[in-house]
KEROLUM-10768 format. One record per atom (N, C-alpha, C): x, y, z. Coordinates in nm, 3 decimals. Layout:
! KEROLUM-10768
+---------+---------+---------+
!       x !       y !       z !
+---------+---------+---------+
!       X !       Y !       Z !
...
+---------+---------+---------+
//
This chain:
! KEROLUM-10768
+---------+---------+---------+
!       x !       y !       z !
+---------+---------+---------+
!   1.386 !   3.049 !  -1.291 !
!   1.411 !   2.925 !  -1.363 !
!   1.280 !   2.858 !  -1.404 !
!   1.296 !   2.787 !  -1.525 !
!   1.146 !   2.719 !  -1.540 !
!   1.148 !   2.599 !  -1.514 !
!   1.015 !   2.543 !  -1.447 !
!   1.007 !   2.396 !  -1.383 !
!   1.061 !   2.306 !  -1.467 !
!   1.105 !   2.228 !  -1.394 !
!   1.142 !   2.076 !  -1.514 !
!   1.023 !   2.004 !  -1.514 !
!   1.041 !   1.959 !  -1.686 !
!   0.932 !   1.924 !  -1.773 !
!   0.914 !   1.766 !  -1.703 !
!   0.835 !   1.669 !  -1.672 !
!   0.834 !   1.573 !  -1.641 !
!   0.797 !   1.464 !  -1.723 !
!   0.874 !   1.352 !  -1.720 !
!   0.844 !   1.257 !  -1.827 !
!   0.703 !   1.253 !  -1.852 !
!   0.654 !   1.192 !  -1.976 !
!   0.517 !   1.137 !  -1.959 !
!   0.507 !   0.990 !  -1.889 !
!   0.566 !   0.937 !  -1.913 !
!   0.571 !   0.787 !  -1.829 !
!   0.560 !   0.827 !  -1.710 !
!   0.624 !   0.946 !  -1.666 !
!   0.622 !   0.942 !  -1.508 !
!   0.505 !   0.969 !  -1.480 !
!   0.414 !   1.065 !  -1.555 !
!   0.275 !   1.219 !  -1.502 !
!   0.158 !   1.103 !  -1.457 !
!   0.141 !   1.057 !  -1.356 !
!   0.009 !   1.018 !  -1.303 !
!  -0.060 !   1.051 !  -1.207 !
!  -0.156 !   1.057 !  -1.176 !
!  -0.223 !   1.143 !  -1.041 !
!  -0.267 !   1.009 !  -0.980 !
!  -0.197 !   1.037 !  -0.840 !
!  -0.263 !   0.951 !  -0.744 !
!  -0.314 !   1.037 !  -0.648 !
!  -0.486 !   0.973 !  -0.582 !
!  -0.562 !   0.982 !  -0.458 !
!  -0.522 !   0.950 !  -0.371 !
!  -0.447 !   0.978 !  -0.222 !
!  -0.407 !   0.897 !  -0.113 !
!  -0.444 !   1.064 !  -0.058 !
!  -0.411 !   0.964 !   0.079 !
!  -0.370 !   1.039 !   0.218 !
!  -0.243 !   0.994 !   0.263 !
!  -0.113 !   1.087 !   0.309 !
!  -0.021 !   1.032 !   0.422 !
!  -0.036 !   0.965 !   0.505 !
!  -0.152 !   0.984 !   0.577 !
!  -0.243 !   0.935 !   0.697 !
!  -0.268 !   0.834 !   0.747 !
!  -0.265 !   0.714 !   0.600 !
!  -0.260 !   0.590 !   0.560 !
!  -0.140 !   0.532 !   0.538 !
!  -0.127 !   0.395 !   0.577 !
!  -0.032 !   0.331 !   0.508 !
!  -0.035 !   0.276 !   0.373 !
!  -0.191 !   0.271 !   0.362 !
!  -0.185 !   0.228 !   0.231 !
!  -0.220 !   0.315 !   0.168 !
!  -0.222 !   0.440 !   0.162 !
!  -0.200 !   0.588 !   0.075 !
!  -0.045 !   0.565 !   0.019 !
!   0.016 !   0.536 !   0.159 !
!   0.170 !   0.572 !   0.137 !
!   0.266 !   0.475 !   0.082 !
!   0.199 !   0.366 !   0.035 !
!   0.264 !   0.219 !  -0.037 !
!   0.324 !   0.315 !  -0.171 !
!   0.189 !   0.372 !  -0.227 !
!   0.239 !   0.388 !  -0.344 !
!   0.333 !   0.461 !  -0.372 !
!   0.333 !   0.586 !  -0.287 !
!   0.421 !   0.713 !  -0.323 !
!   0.592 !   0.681 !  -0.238 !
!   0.606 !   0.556 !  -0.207 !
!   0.698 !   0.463 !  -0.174 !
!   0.770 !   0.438 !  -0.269 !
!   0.683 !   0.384 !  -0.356 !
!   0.728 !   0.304 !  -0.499 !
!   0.733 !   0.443 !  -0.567 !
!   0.663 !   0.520 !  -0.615 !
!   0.672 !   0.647 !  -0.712 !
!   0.809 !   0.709 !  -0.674 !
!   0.850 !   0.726 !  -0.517 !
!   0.980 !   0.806 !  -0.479 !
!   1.131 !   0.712 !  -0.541 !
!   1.091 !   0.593 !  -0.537 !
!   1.196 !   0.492 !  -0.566 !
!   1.235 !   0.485 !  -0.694 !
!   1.093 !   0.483 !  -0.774 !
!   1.114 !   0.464 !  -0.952 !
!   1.164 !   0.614 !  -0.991 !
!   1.161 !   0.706 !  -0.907 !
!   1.260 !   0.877 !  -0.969 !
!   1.093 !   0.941 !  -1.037 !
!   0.959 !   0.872 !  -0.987 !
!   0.883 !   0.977 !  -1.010 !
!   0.793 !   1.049 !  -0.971 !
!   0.705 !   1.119 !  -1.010 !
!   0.688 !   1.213 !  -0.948 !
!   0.514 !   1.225 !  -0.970 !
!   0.407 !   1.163 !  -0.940 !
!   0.310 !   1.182 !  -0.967 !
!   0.244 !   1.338 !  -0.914 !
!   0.121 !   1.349 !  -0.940 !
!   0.044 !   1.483 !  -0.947 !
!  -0.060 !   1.432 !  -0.814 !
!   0.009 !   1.462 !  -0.678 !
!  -0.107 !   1.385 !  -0.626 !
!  -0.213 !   1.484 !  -0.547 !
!  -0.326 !   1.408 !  -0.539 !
!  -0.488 !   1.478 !  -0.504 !
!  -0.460 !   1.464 !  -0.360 !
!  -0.486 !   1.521 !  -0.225 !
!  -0.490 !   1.464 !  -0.119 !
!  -0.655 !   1.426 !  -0.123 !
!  -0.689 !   1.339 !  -0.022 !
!  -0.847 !   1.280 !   0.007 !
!  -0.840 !   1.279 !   0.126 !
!  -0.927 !   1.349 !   0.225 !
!  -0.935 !   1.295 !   0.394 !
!  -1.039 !   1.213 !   0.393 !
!  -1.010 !   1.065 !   0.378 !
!  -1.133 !   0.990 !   0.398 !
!  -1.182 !   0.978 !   0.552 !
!  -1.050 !   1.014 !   0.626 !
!  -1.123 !   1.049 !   0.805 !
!  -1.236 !   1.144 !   0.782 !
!  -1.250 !   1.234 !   0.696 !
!  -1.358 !   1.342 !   0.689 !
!  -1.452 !   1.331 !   0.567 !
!  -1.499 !   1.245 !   0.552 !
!  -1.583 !   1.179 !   0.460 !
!  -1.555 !   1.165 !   0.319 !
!  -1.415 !   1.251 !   0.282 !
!  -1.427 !   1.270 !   0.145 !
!  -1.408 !   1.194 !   0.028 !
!  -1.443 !   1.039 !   0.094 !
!  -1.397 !   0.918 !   0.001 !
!  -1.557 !   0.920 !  -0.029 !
!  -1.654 !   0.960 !   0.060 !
!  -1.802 !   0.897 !   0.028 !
!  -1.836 !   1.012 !  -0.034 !
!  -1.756 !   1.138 !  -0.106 !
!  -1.824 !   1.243 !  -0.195 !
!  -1.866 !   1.171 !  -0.342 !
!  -1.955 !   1.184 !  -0.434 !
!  -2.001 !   1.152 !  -0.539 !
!  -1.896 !   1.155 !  -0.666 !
!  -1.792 !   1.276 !  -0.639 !
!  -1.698 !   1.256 !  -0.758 !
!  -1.600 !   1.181 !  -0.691 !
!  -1.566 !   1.132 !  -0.628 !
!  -1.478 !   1.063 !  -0.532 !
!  -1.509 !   0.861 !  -0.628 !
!  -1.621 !   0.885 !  -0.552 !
!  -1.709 !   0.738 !  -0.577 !
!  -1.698 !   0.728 !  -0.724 !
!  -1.690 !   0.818 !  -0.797 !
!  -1.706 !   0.758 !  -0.975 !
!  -1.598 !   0.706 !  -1.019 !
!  -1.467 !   0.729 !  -0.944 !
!  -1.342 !   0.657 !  -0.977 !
!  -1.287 !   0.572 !  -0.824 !
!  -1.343 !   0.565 !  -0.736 !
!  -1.319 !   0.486 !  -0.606 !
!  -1.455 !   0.413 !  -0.570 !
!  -1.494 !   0.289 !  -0.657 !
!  -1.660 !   0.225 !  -0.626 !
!  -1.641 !   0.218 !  -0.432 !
!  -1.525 !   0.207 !  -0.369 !
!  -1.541 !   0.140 !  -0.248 !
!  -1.493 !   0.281 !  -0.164 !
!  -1.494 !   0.400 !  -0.193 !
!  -1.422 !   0.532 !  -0.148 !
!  -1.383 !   0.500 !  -0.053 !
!  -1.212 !   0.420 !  -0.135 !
!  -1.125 !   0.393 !  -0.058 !
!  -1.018 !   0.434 !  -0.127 !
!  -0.858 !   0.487 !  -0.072 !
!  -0.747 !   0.557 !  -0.113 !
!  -0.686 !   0.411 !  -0.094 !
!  -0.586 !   0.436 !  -0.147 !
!  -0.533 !   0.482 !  -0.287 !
!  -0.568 !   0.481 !  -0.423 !
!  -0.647 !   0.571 !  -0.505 !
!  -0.627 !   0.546 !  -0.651 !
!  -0.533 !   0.588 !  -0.768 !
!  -0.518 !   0.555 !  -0.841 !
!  -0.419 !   0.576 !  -0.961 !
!  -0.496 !   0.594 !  -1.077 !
!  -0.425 !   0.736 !  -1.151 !
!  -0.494 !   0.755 !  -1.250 !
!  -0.452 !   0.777 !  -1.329 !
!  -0.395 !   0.651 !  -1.444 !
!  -0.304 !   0.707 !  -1.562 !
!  -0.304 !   0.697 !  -1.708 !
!  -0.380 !   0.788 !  -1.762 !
!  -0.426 !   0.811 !  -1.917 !
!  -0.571 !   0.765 !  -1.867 !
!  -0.643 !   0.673 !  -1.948 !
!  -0.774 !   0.615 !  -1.924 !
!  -0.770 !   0.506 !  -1.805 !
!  -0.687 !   0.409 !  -1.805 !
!  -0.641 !   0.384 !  -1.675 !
!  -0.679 !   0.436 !  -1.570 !
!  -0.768 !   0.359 !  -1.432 !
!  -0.804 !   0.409 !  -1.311 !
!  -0.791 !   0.258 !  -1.239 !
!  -0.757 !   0.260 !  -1.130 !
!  -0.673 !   0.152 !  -1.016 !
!  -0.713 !   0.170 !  -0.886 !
!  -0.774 !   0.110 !  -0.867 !
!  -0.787 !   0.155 !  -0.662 !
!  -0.713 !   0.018 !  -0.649 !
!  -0.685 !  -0.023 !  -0.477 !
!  -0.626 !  -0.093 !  -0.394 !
!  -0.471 !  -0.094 !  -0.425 !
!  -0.416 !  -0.054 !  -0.278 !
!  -0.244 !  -0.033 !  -0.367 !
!  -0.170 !  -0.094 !  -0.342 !
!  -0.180 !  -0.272 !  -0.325 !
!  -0.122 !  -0.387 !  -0.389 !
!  -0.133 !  -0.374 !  -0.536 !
!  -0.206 !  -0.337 !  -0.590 !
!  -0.287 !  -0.362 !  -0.744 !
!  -0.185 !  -0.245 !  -0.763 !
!  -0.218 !  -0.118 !  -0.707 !
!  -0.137 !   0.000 !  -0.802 !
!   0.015 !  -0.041 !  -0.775 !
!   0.092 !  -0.054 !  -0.682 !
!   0.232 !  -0.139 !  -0.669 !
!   0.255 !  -0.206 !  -0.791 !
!   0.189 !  -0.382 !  -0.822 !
!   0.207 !  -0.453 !  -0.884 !
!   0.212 !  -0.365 !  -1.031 !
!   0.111 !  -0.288 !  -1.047 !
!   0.086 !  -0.158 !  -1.177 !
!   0.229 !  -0.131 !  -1.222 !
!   0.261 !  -0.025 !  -1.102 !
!   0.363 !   0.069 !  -1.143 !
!   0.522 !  -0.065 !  -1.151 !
!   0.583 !  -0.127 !  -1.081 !
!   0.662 !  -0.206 !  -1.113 !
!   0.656 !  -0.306 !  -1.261 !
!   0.492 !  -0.347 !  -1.283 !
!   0.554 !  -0.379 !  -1.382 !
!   0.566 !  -0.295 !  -1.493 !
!   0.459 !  -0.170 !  -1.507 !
!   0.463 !  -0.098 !  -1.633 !
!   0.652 !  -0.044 !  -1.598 !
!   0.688 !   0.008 !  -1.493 !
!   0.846 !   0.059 !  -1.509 !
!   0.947 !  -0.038 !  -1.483 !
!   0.947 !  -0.212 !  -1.516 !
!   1.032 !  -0.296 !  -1.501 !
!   1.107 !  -0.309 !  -1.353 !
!   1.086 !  -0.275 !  -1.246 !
!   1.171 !  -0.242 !  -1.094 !
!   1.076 !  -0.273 !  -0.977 !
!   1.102 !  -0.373 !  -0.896 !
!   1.070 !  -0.439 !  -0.752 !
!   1.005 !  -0.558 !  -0.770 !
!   0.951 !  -0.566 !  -0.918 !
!   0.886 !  -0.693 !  -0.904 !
!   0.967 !  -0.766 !  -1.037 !
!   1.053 !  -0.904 !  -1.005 !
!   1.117 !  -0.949 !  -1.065 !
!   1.034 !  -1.002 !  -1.141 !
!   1.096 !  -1.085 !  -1.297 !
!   1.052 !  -1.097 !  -1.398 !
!   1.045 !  -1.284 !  -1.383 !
!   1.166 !  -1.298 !  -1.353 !
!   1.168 !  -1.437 !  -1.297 !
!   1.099 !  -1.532 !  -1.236 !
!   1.031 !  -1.620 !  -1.278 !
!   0.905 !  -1.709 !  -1.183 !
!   0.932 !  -1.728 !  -1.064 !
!   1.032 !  -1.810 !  -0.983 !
!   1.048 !  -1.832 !  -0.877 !
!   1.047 !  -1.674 !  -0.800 !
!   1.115 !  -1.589 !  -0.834 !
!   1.154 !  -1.481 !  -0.776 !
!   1.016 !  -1.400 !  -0.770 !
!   0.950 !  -1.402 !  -0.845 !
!   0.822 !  -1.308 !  -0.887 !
!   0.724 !  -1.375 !  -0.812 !
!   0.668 !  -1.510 !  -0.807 !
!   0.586 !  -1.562 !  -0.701 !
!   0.638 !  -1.548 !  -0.563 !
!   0.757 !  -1.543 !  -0.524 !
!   0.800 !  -1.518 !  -0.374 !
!   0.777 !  -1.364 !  -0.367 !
!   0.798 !  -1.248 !  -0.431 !
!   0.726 !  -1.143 !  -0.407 !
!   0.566 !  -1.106 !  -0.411 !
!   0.557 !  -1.198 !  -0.499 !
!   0.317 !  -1.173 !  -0.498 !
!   0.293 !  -1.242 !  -0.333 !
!   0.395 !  -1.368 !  -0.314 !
!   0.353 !  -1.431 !  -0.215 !
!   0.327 !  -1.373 !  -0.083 !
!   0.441 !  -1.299 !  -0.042 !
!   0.475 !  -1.203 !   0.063 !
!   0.379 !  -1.063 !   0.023 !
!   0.381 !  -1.015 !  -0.053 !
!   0.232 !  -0.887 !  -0.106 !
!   0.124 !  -0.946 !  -0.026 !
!   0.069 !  -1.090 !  -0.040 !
!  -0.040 !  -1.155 !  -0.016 !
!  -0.024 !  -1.131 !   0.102 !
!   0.057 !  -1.200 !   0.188 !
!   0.110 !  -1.179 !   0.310 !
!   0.018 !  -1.068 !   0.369 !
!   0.075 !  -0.977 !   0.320 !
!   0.069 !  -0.831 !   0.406 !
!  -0.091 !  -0.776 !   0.353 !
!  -0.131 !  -0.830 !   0.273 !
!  -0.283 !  -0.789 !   0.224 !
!  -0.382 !  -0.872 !   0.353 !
!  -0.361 !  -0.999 !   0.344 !
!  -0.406 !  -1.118 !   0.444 !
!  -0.378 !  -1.100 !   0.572 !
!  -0.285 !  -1.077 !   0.623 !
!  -0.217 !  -1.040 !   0.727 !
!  -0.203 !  -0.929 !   0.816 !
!  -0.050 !  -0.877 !   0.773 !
!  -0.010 !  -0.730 !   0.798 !
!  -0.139 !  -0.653 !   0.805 !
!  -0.165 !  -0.622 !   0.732 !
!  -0.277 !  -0.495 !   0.724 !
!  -0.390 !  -0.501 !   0.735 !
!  -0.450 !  -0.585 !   0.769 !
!  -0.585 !  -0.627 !   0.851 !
!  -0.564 !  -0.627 !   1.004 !
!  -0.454 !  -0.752 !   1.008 !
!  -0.453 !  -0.729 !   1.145 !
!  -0.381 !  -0.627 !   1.202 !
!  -0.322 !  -0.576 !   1.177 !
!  -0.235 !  -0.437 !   1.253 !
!  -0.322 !  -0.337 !   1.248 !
!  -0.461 !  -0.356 !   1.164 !
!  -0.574 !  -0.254 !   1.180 !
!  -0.619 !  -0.264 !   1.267 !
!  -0.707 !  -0.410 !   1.288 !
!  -0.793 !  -0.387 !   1.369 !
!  -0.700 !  -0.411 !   1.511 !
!  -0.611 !  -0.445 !   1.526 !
!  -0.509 !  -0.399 !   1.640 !
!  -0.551 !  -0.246 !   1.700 !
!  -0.515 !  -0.149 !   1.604 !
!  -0.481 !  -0.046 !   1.638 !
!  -0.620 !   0.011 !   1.669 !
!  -0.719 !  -0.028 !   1.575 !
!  -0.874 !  -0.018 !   1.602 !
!  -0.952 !  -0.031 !   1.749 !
!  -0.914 !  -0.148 !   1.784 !
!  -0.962 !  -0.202 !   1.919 !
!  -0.880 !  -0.100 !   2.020 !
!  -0.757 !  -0.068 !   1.967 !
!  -0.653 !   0.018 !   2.114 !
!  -0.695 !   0.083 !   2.149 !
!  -0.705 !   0.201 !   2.060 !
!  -0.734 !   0.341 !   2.009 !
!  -0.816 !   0.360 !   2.003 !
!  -0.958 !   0.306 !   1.938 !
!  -1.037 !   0.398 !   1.862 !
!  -1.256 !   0.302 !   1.915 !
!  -1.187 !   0.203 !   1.966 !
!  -1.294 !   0.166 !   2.027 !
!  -1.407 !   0.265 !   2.131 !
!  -1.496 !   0.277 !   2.123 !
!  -1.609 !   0.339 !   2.178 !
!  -1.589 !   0.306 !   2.344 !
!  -1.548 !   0.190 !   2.383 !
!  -1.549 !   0.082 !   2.492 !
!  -1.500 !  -0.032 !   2.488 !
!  -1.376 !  -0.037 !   2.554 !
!  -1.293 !  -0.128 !   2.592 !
!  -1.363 !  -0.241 !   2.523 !
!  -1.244 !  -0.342 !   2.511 !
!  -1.259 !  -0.462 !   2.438 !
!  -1.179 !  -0.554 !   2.470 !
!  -1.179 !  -0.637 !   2.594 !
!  -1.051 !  -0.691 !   2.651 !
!  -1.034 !  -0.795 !   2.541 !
!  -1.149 !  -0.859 !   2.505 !
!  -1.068 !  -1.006 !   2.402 !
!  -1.052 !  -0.945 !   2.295 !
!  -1.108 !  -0.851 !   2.223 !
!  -1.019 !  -0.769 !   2.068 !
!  -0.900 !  -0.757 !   2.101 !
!  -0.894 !  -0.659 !   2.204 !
!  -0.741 !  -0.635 !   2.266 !
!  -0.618 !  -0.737 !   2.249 !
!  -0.669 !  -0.823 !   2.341 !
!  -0.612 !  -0.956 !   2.311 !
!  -0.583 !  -1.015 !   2.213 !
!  -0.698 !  -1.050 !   2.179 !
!  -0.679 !  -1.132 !   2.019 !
!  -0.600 !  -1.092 !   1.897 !
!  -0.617 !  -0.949 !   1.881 !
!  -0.548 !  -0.880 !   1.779 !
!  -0.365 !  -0.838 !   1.786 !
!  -0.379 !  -0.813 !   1.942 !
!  -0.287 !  -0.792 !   1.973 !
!  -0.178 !  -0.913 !   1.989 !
!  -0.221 !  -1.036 !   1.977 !
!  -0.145 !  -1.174 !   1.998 !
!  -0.144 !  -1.181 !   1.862 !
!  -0.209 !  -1.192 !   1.743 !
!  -0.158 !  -1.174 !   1.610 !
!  -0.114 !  -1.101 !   1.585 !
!  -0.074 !  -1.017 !   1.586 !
!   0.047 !  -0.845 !   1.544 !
!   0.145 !  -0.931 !   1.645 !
!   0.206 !  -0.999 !   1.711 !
!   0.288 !  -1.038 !   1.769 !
!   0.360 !  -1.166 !   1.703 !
!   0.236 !  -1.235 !   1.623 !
!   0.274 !  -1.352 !   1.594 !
!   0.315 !  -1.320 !   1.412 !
!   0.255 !  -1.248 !   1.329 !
!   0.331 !  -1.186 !   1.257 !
!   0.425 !  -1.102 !   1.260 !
!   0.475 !  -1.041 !   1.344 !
!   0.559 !  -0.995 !   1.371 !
!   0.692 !  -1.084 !   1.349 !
!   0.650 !  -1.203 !   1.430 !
!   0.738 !  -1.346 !   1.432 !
!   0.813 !  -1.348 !   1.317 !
!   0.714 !  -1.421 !   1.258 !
!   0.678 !  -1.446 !   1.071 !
!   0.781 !  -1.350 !   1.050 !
!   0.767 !  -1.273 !   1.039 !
!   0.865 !  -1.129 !   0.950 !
!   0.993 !  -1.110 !   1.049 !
!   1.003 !  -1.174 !   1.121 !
!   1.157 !  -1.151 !   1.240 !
!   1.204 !  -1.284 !   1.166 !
!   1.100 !  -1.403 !   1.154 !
!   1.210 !  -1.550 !   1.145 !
!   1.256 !  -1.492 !   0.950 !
!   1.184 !  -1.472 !   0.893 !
!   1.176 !  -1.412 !   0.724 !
!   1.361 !  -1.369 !   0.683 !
!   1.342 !  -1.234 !   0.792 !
!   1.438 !  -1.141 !   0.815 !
!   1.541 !  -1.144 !   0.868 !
!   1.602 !  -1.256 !   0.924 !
!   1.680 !  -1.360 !   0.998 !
!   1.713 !  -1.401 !   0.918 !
!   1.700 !  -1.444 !   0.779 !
!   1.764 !  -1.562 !   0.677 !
!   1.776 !  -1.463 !   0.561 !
!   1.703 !  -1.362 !   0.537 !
!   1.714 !  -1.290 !   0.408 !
!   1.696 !  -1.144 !   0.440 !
!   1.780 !  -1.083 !   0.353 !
!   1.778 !  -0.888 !   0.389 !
!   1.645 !  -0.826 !   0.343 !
!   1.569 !  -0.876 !   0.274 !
!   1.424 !  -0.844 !   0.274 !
!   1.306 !  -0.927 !   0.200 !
!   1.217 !  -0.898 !   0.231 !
!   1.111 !  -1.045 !   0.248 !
!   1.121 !  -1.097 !   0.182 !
!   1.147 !  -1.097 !  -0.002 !
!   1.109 !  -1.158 !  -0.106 !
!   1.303 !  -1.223 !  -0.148 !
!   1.386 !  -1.152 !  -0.058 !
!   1.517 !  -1.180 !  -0.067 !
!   1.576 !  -1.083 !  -0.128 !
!   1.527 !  -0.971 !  -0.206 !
!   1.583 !  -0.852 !  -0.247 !
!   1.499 !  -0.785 !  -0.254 !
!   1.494 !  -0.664 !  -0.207 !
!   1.397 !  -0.536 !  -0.189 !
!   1.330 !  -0.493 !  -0.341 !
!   1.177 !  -0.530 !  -0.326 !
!   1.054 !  -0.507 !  -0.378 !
!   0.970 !  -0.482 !  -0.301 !
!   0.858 !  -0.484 !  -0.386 !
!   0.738 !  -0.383 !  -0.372 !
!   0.694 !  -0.465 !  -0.249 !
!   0.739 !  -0.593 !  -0.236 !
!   0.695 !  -0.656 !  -0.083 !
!   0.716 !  -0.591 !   0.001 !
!   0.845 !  -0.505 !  -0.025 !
!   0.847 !  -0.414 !   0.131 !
!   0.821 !  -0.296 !   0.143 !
!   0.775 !  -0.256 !   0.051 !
!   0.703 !  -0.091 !   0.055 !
!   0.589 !  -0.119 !   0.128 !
+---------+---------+---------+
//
């Protein structure tokens, strides 16, 4: 049989790793919108974000990038917000509705994913114990946690209907 031909709207190559959560934001959203990008793997655990062709389209050789036509995108809040609005789906069009999803994105840029890093940073991956990182990080991943339990308690997902807030 011969492969199926893939839209052009759909054909973009994204840089990630699985490895990451924020590799895996995007290909979240790509599985949801029905497409199918061309993707590169990158082990930035193994330096390959700081290779030279890496760096000419990642200034910070950091994953996730997006690469579509002349179009190039790193950070994947930015490629999210990208792909929803170029394919109309997760990020409503509506003001009220559309600022309560950037709001909650922010959230998890500010929040979520800093601190659940260096959480996991201090656990795991510290050289030598760190009782107040430990602590400290670990009492914020608890207290957002909150945040997103009291959120989730009043509405079926953060923004009140499932978007790119919750990828």
């Amino acid at each position: 049989p011969r492969p199926r031909r893939r839209e052009a709207a759909s054909v973009f190559t994204l840089y990630t790793t699985p490895l990451s959560a924020n590799g895996r934001k995007p290909l979240a959203l790509a599985r949801a919108l029905g497409l199918e990008p061309e993707i590169r793997h990158v082990n930035v655990y193994r330096g390959e974000g700081r290779k030279p062709e890496f760096l000419a389209i990642s200034p910070l050789g950091k994953i996730p990038v997006l690469v579509d036509g002349s179009l190039t995108l790193c950070e994947s809040n930015a490629i999210l917000i990208y792909l929803a609005e170029k394919h109309g789906r997760f990020l409503p069009t509506e003001a009220r509705a559309r600022v309560s999803v950037i709001e909650w994105l922010m959230f998890q840029m500010a929040s979520v994913g800093p601190m659940f890093g260096q959480n996991g940073h201090f656990r795991n991956y510290a050289p030598e114990p760190m009782p107040y990182a430990v602590n400290r990080y670990t009492n914020e991943t608890k207290r957002i946690y909150g945040v997103m339990d009291r959120r989730l308690a009043e509405v079926p997902f953060l923004a009140g209907e499932y978007s790119i807030a919750d990828m």
